[in-house]
N, C-alpha and C positions, 0 to 999 in steps of 0.2 A: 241327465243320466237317471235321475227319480221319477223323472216324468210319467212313465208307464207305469209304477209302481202306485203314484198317487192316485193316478186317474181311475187305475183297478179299484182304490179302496173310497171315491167318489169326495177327494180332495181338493180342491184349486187353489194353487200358492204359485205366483211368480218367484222370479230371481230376490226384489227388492223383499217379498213379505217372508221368503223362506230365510235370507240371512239376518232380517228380524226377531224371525222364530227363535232361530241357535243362538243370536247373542241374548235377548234376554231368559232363556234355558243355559246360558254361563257352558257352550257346546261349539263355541269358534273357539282354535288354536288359538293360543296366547304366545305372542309375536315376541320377539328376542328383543329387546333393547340393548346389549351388550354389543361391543364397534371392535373389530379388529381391522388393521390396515394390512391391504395386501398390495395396493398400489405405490411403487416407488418411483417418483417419476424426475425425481433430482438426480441425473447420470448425464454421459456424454455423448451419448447415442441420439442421432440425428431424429425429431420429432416431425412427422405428418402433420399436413395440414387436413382439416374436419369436411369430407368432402361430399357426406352424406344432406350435410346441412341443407335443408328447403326439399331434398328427394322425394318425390312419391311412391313407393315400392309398389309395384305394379305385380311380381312374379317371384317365384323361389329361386334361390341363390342370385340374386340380384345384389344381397347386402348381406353377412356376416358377422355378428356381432361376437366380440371375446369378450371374458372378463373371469377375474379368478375369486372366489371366495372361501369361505375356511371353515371345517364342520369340526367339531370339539369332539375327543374320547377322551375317558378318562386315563387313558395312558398318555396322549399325544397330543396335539395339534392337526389337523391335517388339512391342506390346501386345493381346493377344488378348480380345477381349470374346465370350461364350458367355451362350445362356439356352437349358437343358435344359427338358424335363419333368420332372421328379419323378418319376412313375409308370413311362413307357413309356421315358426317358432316353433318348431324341428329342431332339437340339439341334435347336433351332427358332429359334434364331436367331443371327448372329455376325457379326463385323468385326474385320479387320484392322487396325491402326493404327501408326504408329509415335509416337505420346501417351498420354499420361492424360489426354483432355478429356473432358467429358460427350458430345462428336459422338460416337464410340467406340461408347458404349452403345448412344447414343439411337438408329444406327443398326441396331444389333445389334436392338432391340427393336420397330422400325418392321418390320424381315423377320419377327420371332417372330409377330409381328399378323398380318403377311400371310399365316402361314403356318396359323393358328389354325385346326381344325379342327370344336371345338365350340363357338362364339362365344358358346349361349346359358347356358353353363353356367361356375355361381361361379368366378370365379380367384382367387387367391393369387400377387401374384409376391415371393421374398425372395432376399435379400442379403444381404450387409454391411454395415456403418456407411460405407463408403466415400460420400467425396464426390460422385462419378458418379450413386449411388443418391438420394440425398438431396437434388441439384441441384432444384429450381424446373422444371426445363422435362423433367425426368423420372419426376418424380413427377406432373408435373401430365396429362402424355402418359394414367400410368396410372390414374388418377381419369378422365377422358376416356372411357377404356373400361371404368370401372367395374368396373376390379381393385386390389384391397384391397392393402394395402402391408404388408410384414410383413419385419423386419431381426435381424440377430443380436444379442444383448445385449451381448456382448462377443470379443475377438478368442479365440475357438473354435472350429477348423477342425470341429469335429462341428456346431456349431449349424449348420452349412452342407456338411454332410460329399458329397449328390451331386454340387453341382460342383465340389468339389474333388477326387472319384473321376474326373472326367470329364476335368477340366485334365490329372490324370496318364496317364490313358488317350491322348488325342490327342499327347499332347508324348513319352512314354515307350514308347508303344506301335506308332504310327502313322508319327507322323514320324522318330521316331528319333535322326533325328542330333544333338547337341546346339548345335552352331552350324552352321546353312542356311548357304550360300555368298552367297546373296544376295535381297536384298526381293522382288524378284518371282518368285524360285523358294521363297519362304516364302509368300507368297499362294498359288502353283500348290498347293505340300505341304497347306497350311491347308483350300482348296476340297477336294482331294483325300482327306484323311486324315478331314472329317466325313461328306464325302459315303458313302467305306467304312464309318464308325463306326455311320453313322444306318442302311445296308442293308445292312452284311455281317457285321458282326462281332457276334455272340448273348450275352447274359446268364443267368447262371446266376439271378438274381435273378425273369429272366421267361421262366424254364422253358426257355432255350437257344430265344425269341425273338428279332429284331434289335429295336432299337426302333423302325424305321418300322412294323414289321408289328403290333408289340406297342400303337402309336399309331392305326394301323387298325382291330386286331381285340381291344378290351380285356375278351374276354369270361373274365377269369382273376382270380384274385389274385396277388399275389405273394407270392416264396417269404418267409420267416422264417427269420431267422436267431436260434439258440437262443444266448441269453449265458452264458458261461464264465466260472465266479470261480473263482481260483487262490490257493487255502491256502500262503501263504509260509512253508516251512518253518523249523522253529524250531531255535533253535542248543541243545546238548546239552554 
């Protein structure tokens, strides 16, 4: 997004030397340490099995990913329910809450519908073992429209690693602050901070796309990332 501006003022910095620059300039966001748990996955509600597992996501709406996280004001608590794309990492759907009820999701998932742009093509949506997911009037929403239900085996933030990249993007990157002054300028920040994320802000993942554009035009694949094993050196 800097790139024109650099090149105007006869700069050359890549990705790696520019977040260089900012961290030793003390100018990266300072990342939350603080853990709230939003996943309750001790209930009696029949759990999916993890079907995404080994998938290559080839195209938009292929895969779904949910997951709920929790922005601090200083009145409240309040609980953020999100459903990404997989592929084009397009939140397509979301709700504010100040609970952990199944309303939360179910209407986070009512917008991701409406917002659905190849209806006639196989879905996938997964999660977590959370309760929310596994509720009766959630799953049965997604049977309704004849998307497959597919959950994490266990508590593994990788089994479910995009929206948990996506939680830290809006909350660490977007909003910023770590406690909002108050619930309805955490609603304003929340509408505000996806509406940037889904049209302005580019992924390295989909060639320095946004994800609306990458959710319009998926005529690409995605990038690959190469795995790195690290030989623990040996004591002498």
């Amino acid at each position: 997004m800097l790139k024109g501006e650099l090149t105007d003022l006869n700069i050359s910095m890549g990705r790696d030397k520019f977040f260089q620059f900012l961290r030793e300039n003390r100018l990266l966001v300072p990342k939350s340490r603080k853990f709230t748990v939003t996943t309750m996955s001790y209930h009696r509600f029949f759990k999916h099995p993890n079907r995404i597992k080994d998938l290559t996501l080839t195209r938009p709406e292929q895969v779904w990913v949910s997951d709920i996280t929790y922005i601090k004001t200083k009145e409240e608590n309040l609980f953020l329910s999100l459903i990404t794309d997989a592929f084009s990492k397009r939140i397509m759907g979301y709700h504010l809450a100040n609970h952990l009820r199944i309303d939360g999701p179910l209407k986070a998932l009512n917008m991701a519908l409406r917002n659905r742009m190849y209806p006639d093509q196989e879905l996938i949506h997964h999660s977590d073992r959370g309760f929310q997911y596994c509720h009766p009037d959630y799953t049965d929403l997604l049977e309704k429209h004849n998307i497959k239900i597919s959950m994490t085996t266990k508590y593994d933030p990788y089994e479910n690693s995009v929206a948990e990249r996506v939680n830290e993007t809006i909350k660490n990157e977007l909003i910023v602050l770590e406690v909002l002054p108050s619930t309805p300028v955490a609603h304003k920040a929340v509408e505000q901070s996806i509406k940037t994320y889904n049209n302005r802000r580019p992924h390295l993942s989909l060639h320095y796309r946004t994800p609306m554009n990458a959710h319009e035009h998926p005529d690409f694949t995605l990038k690959k990332w190469k795995k790195v094993f690290r030989i623990k050196p040996t004591k002498t």
